[in-house]
C-alpha positions in Angstrom: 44.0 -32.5 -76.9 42.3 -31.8 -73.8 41.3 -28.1 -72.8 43.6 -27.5 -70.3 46.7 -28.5 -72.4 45.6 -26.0 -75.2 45.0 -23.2 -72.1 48.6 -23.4 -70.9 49.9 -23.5 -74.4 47.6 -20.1 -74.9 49.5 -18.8 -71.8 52.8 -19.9 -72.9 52.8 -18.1 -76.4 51.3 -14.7 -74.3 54.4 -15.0 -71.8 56.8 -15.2 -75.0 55.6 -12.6 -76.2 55.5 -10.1 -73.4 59.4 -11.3 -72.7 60.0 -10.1 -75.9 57.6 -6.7 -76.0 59.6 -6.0 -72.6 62.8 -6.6 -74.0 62.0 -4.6 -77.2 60.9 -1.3 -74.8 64.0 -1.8 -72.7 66.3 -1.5 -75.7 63.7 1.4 -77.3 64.0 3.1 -73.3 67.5 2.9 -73.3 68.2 4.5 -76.6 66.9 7.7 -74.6 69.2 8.4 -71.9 72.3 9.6 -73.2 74.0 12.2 -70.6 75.6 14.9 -73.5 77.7 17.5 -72.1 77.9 20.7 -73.8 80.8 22.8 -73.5 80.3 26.5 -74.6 82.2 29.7 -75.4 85.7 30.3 -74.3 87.4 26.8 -72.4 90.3 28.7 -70.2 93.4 27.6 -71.3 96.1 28.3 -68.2 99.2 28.5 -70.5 97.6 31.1 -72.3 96.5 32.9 -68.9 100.2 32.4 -67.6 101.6 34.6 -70.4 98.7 37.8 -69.7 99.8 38.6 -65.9 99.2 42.3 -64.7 100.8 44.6 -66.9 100.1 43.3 -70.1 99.0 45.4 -73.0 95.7 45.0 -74.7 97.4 43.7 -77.7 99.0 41.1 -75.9 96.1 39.8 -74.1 94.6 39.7 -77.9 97.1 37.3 -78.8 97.3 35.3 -76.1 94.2 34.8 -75.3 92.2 36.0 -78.3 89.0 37.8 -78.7 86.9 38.2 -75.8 83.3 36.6 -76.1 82.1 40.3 -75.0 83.7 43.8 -74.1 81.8 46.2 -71.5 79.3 47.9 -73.2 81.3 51.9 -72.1 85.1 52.5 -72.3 86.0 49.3 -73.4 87.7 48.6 -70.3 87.3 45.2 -69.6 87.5 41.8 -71.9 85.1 39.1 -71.0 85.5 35.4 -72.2 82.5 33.3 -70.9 82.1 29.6 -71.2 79.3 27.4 -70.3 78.9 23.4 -69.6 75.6 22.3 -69.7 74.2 18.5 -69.4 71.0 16.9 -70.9 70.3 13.4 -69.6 68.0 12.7 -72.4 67.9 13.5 -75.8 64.1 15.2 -75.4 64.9 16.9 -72.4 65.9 20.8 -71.6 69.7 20.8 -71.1 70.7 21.8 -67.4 73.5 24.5 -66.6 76.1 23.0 -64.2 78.9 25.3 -64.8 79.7 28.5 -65.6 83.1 30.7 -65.8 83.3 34.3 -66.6 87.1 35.6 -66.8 87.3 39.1 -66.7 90.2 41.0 -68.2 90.4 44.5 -66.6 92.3 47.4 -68.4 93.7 50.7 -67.0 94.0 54.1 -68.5 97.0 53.1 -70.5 95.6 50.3 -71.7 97.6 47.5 -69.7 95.7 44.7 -67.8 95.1 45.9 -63.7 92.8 43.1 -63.1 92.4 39.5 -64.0 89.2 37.8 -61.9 87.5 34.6 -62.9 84.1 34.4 -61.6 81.8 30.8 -61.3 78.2 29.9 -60.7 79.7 29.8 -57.0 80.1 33.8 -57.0 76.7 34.9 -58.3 73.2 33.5 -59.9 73.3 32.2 -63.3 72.5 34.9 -65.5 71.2 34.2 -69.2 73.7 34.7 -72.0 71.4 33.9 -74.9 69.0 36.5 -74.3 71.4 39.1 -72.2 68.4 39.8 -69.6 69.2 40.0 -66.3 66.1 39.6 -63.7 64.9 42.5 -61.8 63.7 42.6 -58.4 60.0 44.7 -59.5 57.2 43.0 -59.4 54.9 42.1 -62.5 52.2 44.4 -62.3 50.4 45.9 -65.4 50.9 49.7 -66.7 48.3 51.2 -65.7 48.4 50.3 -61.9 52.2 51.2 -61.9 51.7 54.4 -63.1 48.3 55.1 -60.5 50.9 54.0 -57.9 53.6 56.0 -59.0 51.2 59.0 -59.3 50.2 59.0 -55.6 53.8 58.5 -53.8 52.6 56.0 -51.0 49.4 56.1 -51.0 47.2 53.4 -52.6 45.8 53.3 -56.2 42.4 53.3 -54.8 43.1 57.1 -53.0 44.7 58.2 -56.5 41.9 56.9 -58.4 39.8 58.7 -56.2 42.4 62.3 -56.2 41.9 62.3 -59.8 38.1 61.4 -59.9 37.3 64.5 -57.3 35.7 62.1 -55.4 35.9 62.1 -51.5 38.2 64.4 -51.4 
């Protein structure tokens, strides 16, 4: 057996090989992506809407469409049923939110529905349901220099620092 036949027999066995090590990762790769979709909270049901126009009583609105995901937080005024559909293209990613309806159930004095809206990501910014934050528009600045500018109306921390040294005054 000369050298050169037992070289391309070498490379031979290597280039079986790596067809199969690629073939192996491609079917280990592909085991990843999966595109779930998670529906959350209340789905809208529009027979069930149908029978809650204006005028309804709270009860019936109960019954119809059952109990609100959340009520406002005074008076008790308004029913909210929120749902959420969220996608995760991979099973170790984040899931993402792509949708998002809020259906509001306003009451009146008497206790009969006034209002019915249905709001979407379209109408507002996403807020966070899980932790019921909502994001301000302050700034992130530490206690202490929010209360030295607080203390000195317009002026800058530097001239309150120095108002309540004595310094330069």
């Amino acid at each position: 057996m000369s050298l050169t036949n037992r070289f391309f027999k070498a490379a031979d066995r290597n280039m079986v090989l790596g067809a199969a090590m690629v073939a192996i990762s491609a079917v280990a790769v592909s085991g990843c992506t999966t595109k779930e979709v998670f529906n959350q909270g209340y789905v809208i049901d529009q027979n069930a809407l149908e029978l809650t126009p204006v005028g309804s009583s709270r009860e019936q609105v109960l019954l119809s469409l059952g109990t609100p995901s959340t009520t406002a937080t005074f008076d008790n005024e308004v029913f909210y049923y929120i749902s959420q559909k969220r996608v995760r293209g991979a099973a170790f990613m984040k899931s993402k939110l792509v949708d998002q309806n809020v259906l509001a159930v306003y009451f009146d004095e008497e206790g009969t529905v006034s209002n019915i809206a249905n709001y979407t990501l379209k109408d507002g910014r996403a807020f966070d349901m899980i932790s019921r934050t909502t994001p301000t528009a302050s700034k992130d600045e530490t206690f202490i220099l929010q209360i030295l500018q607080g203390a000195g109306g317009a002026g800058t921390a530097n001239s309150v620092a120095k108002s309540i040294f004595g310094t330069g005054g």
